[in-house]
C-alpha positions in Angstrom: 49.2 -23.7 15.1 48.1 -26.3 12.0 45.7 -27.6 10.2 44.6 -24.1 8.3 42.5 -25.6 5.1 41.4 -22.1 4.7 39.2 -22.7 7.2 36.3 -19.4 8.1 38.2 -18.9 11.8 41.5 -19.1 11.0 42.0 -15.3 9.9 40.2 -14.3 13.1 42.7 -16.5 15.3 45.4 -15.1 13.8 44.2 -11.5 14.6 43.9 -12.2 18.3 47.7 -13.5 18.0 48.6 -10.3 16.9 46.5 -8.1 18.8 46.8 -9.6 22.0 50.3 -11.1 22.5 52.2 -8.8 19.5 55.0 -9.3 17.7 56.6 -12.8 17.7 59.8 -14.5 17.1 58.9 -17.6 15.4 56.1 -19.5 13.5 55.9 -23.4 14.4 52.8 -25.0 11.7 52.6 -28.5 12.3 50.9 -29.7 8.8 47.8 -28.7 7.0 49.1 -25.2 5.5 46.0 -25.5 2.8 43.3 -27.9 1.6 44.6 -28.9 -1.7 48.3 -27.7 -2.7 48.1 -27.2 -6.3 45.1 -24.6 -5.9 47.3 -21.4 -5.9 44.1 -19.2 -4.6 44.1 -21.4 -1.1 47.9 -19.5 -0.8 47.5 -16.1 -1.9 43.6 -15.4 -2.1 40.5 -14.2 -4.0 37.2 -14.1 -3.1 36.4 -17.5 -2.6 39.1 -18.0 -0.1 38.9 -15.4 2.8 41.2 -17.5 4.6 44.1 -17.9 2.6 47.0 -18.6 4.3 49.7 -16.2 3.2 46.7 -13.3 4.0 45.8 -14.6 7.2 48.9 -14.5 8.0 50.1 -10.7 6.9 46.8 -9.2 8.1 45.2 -8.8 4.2 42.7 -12.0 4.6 39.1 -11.0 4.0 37.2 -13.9 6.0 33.6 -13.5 7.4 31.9 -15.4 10.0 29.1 -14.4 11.5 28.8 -11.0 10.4 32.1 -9.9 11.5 35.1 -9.5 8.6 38.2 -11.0 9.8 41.6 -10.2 8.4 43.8 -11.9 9.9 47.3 -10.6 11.7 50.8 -8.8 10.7 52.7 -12.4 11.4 54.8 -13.4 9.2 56.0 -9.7 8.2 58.2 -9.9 11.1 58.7 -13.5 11.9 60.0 -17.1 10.1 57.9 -19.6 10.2 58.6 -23.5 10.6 56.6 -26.0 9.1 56.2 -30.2 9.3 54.5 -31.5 6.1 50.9 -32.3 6.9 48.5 -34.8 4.4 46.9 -31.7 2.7 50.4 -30.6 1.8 50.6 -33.5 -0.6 48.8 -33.9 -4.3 48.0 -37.0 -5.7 48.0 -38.9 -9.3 48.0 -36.6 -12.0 47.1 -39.0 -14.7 43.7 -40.1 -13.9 40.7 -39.3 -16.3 39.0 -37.0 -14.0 41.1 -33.1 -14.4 40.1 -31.4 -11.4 42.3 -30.8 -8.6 40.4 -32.2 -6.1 40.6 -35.2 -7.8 44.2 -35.5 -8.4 44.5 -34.6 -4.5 42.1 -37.6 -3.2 43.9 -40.2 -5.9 47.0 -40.6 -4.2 48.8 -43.9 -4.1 52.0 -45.6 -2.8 55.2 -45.3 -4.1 55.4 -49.0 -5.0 52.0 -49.2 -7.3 53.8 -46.8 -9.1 57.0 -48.5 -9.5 55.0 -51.8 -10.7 53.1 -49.6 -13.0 56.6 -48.3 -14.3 58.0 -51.7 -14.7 55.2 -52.7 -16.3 55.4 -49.9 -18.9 59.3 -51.3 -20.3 60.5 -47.4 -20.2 64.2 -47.3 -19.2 64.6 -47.5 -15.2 67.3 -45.4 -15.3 65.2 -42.7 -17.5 65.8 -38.5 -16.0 62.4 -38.9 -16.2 61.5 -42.0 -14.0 61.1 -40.0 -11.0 59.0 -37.9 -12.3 56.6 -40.6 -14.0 56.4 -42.5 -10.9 56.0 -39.0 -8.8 52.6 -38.4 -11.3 51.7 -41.8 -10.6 51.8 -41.6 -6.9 52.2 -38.3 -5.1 54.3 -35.5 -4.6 55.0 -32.1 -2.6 55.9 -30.1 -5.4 54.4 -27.1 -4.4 54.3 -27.3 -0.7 58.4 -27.8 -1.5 58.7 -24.6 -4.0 56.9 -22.1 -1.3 58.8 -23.4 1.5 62.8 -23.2 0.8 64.3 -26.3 1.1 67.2 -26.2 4.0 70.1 -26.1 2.2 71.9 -29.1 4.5 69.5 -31.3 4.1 68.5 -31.5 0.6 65.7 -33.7 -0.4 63.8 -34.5 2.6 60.7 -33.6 4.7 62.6 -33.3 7.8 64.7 -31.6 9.8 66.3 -29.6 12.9 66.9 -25.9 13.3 68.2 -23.8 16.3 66.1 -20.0 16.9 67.9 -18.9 20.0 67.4 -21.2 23.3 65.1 -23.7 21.6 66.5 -26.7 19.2 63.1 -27.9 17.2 63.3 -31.0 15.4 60.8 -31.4 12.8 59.4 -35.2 11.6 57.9 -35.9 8.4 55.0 -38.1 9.8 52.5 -38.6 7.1 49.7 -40.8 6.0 47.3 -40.3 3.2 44.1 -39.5 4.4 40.8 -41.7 4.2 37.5 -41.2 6.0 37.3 -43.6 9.0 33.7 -45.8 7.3 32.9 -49.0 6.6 30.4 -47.8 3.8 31.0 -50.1 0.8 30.5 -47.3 -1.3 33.2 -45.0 0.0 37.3 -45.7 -0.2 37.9 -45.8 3.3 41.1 -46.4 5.6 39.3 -50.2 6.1 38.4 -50.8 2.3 38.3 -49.9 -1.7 35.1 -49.2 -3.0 32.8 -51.9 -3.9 32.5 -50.9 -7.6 36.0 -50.6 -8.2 37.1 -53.9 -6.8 37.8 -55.1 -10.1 39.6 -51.2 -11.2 42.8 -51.2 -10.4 43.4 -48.1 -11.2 41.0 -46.2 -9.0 42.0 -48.0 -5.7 43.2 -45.6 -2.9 45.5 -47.9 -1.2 44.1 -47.4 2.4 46.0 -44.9 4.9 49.6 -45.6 3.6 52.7 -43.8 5.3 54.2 -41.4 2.8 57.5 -40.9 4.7 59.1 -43.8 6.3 60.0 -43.3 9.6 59.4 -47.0 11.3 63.1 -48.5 13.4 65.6 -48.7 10.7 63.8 -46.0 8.0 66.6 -43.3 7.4 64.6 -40.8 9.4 64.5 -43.1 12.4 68.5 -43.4 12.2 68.9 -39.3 11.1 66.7 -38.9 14.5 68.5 -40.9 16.8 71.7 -39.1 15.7 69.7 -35.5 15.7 69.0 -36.7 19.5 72.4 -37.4 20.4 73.7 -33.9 18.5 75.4 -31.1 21.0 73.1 -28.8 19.5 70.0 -30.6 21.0 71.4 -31.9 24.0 72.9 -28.3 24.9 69.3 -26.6 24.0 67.2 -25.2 26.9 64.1 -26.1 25.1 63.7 -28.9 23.5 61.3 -29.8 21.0 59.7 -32.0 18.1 56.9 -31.2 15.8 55.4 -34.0 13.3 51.5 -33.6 12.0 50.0 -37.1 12.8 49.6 -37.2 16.5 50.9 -39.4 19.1 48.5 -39.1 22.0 44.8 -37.5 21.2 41.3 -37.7 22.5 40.6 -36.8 18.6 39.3 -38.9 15.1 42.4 -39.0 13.6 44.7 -40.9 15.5 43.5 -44.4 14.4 43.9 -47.1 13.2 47.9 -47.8 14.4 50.2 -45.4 12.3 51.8 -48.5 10.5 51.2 -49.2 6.5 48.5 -51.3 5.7 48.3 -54.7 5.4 45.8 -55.7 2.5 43.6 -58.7 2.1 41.7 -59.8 -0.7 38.8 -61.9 -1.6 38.3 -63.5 -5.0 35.1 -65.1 -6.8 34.3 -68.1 -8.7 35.5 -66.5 -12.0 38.8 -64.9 -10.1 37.1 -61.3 -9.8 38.1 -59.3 -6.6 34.8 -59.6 -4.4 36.7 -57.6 -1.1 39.4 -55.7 -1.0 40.1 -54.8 2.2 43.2 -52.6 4.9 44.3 -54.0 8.7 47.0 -52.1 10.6 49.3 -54.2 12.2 51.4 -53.0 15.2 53.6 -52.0 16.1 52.5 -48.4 15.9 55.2 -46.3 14.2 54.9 -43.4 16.0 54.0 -45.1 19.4 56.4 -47.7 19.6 59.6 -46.5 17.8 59.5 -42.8 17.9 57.9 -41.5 21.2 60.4 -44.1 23.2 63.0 -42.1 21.7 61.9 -38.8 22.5 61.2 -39.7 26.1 64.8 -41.2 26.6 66.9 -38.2 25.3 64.4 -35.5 27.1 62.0 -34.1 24.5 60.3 -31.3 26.6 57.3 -30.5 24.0 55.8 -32.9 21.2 53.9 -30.9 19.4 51.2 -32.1 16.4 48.2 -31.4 15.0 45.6 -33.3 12.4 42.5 -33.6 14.7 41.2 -30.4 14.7 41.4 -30.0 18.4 42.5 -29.3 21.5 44.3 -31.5 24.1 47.5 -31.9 26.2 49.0 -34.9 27.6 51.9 -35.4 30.0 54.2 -38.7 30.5 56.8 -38.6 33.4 60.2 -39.9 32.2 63.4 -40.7 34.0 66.4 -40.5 31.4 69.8 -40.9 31.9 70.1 -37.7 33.6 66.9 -36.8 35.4 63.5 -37.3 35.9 61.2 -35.4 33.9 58.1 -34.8 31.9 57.4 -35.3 28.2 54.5 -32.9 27.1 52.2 -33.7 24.0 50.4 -30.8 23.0 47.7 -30.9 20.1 47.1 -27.1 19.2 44.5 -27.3 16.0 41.3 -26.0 16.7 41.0 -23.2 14.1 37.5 -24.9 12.8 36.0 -28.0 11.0 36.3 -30.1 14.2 36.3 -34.0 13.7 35.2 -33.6 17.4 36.9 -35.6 20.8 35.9 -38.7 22.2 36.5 -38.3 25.6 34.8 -39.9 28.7 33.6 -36.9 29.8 31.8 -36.2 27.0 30.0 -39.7 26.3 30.8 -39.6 22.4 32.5 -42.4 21.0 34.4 -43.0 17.9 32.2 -44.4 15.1 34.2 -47.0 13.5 36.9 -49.0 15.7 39.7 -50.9 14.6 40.1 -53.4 17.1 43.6 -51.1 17.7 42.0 -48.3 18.7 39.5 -47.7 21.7 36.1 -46.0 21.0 37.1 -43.3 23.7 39.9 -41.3 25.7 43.3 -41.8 24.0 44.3 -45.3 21.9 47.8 -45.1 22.9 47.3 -45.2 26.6 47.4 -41.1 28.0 44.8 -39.5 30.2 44.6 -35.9 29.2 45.1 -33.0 31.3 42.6 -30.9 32.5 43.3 -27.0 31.6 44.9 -25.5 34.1 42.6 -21.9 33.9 39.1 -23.0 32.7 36.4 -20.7 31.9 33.3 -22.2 32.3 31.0 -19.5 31.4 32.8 -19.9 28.3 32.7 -23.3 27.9 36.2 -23.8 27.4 38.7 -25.6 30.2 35.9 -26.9 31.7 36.9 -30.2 29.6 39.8 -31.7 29.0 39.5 -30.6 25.1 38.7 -28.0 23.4 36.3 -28.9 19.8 34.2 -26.5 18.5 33.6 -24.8 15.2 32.6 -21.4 16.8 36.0 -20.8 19.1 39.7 -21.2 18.1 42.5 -21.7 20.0 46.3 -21.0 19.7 49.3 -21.7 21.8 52.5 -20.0 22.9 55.8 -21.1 23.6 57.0 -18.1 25.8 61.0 -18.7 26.2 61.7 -16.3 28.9 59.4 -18.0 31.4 59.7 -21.1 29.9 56.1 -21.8 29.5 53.4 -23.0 26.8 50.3 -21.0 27.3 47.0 -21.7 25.1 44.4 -18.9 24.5 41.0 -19.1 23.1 39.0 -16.6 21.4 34.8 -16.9 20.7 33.7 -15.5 17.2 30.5 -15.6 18.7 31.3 -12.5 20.9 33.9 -10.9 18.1 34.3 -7.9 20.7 36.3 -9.9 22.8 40.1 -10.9 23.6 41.9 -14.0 23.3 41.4 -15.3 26.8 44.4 -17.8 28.3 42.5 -21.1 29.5 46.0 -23.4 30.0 49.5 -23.3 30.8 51.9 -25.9 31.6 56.0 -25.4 32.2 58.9 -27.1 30.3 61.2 -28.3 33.2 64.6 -28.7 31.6 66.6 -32.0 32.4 69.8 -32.0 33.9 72.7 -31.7 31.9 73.9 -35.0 30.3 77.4 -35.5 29.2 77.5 -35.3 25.2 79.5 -37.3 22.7 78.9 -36.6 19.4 77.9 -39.3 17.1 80.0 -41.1 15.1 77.5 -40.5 12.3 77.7 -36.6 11.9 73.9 -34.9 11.8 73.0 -32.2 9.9 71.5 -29.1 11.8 70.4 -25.8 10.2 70.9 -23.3 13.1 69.4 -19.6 13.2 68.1 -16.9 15.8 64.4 -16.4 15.3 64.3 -12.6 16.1 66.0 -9.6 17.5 64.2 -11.2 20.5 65.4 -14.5 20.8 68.4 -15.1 23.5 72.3 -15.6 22.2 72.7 -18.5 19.5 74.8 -21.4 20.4 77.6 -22.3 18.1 76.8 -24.7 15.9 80.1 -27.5 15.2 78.5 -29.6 13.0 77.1 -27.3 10.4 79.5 -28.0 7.7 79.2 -31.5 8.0 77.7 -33.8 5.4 74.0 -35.4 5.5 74.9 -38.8 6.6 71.5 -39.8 7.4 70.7 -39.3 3.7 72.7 -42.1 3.2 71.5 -44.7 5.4 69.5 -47.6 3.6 66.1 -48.2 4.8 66.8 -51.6 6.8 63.6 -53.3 8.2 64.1 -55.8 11.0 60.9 -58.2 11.3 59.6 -58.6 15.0 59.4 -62.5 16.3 55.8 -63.7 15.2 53.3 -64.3 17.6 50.3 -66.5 16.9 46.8 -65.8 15.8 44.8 -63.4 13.5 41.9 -61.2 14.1 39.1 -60.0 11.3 39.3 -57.3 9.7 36.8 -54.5 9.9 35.3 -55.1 6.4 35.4 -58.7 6.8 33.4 -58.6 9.9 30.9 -56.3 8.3 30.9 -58.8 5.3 31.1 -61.8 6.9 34.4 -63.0 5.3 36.8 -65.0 7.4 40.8 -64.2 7.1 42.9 -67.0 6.6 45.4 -67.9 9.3 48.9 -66.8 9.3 51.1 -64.3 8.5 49.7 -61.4 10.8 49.8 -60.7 14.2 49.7 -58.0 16.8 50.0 -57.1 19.9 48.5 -54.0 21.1 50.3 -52.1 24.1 52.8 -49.5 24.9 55.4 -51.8 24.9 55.0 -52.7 21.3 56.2 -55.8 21.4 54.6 -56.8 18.1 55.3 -59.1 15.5 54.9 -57.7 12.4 56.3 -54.4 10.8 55.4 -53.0 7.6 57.8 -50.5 6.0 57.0 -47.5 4.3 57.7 -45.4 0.9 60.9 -43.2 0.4 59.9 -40.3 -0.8 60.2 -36.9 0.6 62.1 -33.8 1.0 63.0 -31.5 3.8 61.9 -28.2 4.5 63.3 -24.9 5.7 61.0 -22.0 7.0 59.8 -19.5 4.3 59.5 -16.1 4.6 57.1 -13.2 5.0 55.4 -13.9 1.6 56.6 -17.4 0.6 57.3 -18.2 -3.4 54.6 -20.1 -5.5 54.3 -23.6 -5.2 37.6 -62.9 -2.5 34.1 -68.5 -2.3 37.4 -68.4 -0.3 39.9 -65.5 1.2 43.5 -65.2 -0.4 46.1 -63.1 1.2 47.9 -61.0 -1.3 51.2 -62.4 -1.5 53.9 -63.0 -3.7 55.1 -66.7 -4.9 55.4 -68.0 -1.5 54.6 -67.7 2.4 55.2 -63.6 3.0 52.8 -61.2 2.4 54.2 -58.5 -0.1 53.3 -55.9 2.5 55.9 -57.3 5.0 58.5 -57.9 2.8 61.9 -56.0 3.9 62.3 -54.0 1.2 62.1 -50.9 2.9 59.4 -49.6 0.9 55.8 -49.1 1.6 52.7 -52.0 0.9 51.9 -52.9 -2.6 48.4 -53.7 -2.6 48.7 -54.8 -6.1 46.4 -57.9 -7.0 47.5 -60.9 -8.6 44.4 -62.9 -9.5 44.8 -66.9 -9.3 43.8 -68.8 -12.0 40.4 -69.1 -12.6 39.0 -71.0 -9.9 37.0 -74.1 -9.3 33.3 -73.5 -8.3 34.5 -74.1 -4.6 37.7 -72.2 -4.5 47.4 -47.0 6.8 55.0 -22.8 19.1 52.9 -23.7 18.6 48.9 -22.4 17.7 46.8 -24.0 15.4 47.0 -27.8 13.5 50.3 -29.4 9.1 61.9 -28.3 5.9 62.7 -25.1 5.5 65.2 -22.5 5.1 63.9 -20.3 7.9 64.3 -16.2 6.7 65.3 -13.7 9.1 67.5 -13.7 11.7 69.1 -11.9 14.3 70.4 -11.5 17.9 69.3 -9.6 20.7 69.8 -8.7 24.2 69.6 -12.1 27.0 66.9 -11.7 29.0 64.0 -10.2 26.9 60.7 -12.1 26.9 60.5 -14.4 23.6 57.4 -15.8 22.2 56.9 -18.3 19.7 53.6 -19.4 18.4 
């Protein structure tokens, strides 16, 4: 499951897990434990939050909808649960005017503005309290990193691997900061600052950076090729990877292209900003250098959330070994629906980068049509599920070796869950193994009494090399020609030539890469309770021809402005939607059903 934000249904889907398929071995959250991190009542609960998430989960939530009290299910009492940082996970700037902690969670910014902002401040670089300072000046996962144990190999980062019994699950830190998909000139969007604070630094939003970079040559990309390449994974039954920010979706959130954006500006007469607006170059970070990967070395289950909604997709692959099927699965329909934008529904995405298609999936998937649909219902009868009125969770059962989703209507609170899809994991042949020369970390543990024998894991005492690895960014040849922006479209501002250009397919053979911020830390399962926690267009660029957001520094876009000199008067499992040290564990009899939602 995912995407929780305290959400009204979320303590009622968590009571049908519990009622109708019992006691489980494992918890996989794919991002989005709460709304905003810092507010310790979203956790733990009072009145105003009936969903809380450590309630909903342990059966003590107290959530109403309709007029039925929901409270949740007896989850994490008896099982550890896995998470991938989602963008609710992650506060903002702390030293903005404004106190309140919604506001310090909408503020975030790149790494890099806070860097220059450091610089600019003459405090020593090498200061204990740099990273902090630039931390407050940026963003950080503080608390989502004190209630969620850090796993203990891996210290530092936001992702991971873990073994629980027959499945290995490798978890991505795939994470951009959220802004609303408008081209209101009033709102800080993914395509734009706000119109009045062109000319405030301070208050700009950056567009949808990346958080964590994980583009070819990021030290996530290298840990994962080595992770993918590890005995441990290779030797798994079940494989599978969970990140937040999907790959393939019918829903809102999937655009614009999951690189960092690439910012033009647009000065006056008097060298004021007049625009300031976000493009998102391919290639697409996700699309084009993780998903090939995962498809080569026989990823049985991709599993994400972020939408708020329903949807599967399947993508035949012949690896080395065998031909098989990579599944996506987007389990996150607990509430607060963005909605789908599939053709069989006639809706269509409001705003559209020219990345991104107005309907089906961007990245080039038809979905699959549920396999049980209930049509009285309403539910299997498209290929989504998006509604604010039933919820969904899925199950990863590993004794038959199939992911089953379930739906439950609050509108008819009498009911059961009621299973509308199931799909099988067919596991690839065997492929001969040679451990990398780079050793990878992998946390291994059973999941429950349940779970089937633990493998033996060789390289747990090795060291993180992945940790190690500098971010090295390798630019894509150039190919000619620009395109408007969104803003500049809706303002009538022309680009200037150069220096951008795309190519959209799933080939990604694109020709510019921008790199991202690196910051993060990985995460290990908690435990039953958790612990508290411009009249012409200039391109921003340095002195010289390359825009400072494609420089190979292997750090995310600076959208910092440098005004010119004044001018002349012509001049960014599984149930549910958001690394740990996973608690309990334990071995049990081979052959005994084992779930994990």
């Amino acid at each position: 499951t995912s995407d929780h934000q305290n959400l009204p249904m979320v303590a009622a889907n968590l009571q049908q897990v519990d009622s109708s398929i019992g006691k489980l071995d494992a918890v996989l959250f794919a991002g989005d434990t709460v709304l905003v991190p810092d507010r310790a009542a979203e956790w733990f609960g009072d009145a105003s939050h009936g969903s809380a998430f450590f309630p909903s989960f342990q059966g003590r939530a107290k959530s109403v909808v309709g007029t039925t009290e929901y409270r949740g299910g007896e989850v994490l009492q008896h099982a550890p649960i896995f998470t991938a940082l989602g963008n609710h996970d992650v506060m903002g700037r702390t030293n903005i005017t404004n106190t309140s902690l919604d506001a310090h969670f909408e503020y975030s910014a790149p790494r890099s503005y806070a860097e220059s902002l450091y610089k600019s401040t003459g405090l020593d670089p090498k200061s204990e309290a740099h990273a902090e300072w630039v931390a407050n000046n940026s963003f950080n996962t503080r608390t989502y990193s004190e209630i969620f144990s850090l796993t203990g190999r891996a210290p530092g980062k936001l992702y991971y691997s873990v073994t629980l019994g027959d499945v290995h699950l490798i978890v991505l830190c795939a994470v951009r900061a959220y802004r609303p998909p408008t081209l209101d000139p009033n709102v800080a969007s993914r395509f734009s600052e706000r119109r009045q604070d062109f000319n405030r630094k301070e208050l700009w939003r950056h567009g949808a950076f990346v958080m964590e970079p994980i583009s070819k040559g990021s030290a996530q990309h290298v840990w994962l090729q080595y992770e993918l390449k590890s005995k441990e994974f290779q030797s798994a039954k079940y494989r599978v990877v969970m990140l937040h920010h999907p790959i393939h979706s019918l829903g809102a959130n999937i655009g614009p292209a999951f690189s960092n954006p690439y910012p033009y500006f647009k000065y006056g007469a008097d060298g004021e900003v007049i625009a300031a607006s976000y493009e998102y170059p391919f290639p697409d970070y996700l699309l084009n250098d993780v998903s090939p990967l995962l498809e080569q070395h026989g990823v049985q289950l991709v599993f994400y959330g972020h939408s708020h909604i329903w949807n599967r997709f399947a993508k035949p692959t012949t690896t080395a070994t065998a031909t098989m099927t990579t599944n996506f699965l987007e389990s996150s329909n607990v509430g607060n629906t963005f909605g789908a934008f599939s053709t069989n529904t006639g809706r269509k995405r409001s705003v559209v980068d020219k990345l991104e298609s107005a309907q089906g999936d961007p990245n080039g998937l038809s979905p699959v049509l549920p396999t049980h649909p209930n049509k009285t219902a309403g539910v299997g009868d498209k290929d989504h599920v998006s509604s604010n009125t039933v919820t969904v969770f899925s199950i990863l059962d590993t004794d038959k070796g199939t992911v089953e989703s379930y739906y439950f209507d609050t509108k008819h609170p009498n009911s059961k869950a009621q299973k509308f899809d199931e799909f099988s994991l067919v596991k690839p042949a065997a492929a001969a193994v040679t451990t990398p020369s780079e050793p990878v970390t992998t946390t291994s543990t059973t999941a429950s009494a349940r779970t089937t024998e633990q493998k033996p894991n060789p390289l747990a005492n090795t060291k993180l090399r992945a940790a190690q690895v500098q971010s090295v960014m390798q630019p894509r040849p150039e190919e000619s020609g620009t395109r408007p922006s969104p803003i500049a479209q809706a303002t009538g501002a022309t680009e200037a030539a150069g220096g951008v250009s795309r190519k959209k397919g799933a080939a990604g053979d694109a020709a510019v890469e921008a790199s991202g911020p690196t910051d993060g830390r990985a995460k290990g399962s908690g435990g039953a309770t958790g612990s508290a926690s411009a009249t012409s267009v200039k391109k921003e660029a340095a002195e010289g021809s390359e825009p400072s957001s494609l420089r190979d520094n292997g750090d995310d876009v600076e959208a910092s402005v440098k005004a010119p000199p004044r001018a002349k008067k012509s001049d960014a499992v599984a149930t549910g939607s958001d690394a740990k040290e996973p608690v309990g564990s334990g071995s049990g009899s081979s052959g005994r059903r084992s779930e994990i939602s």
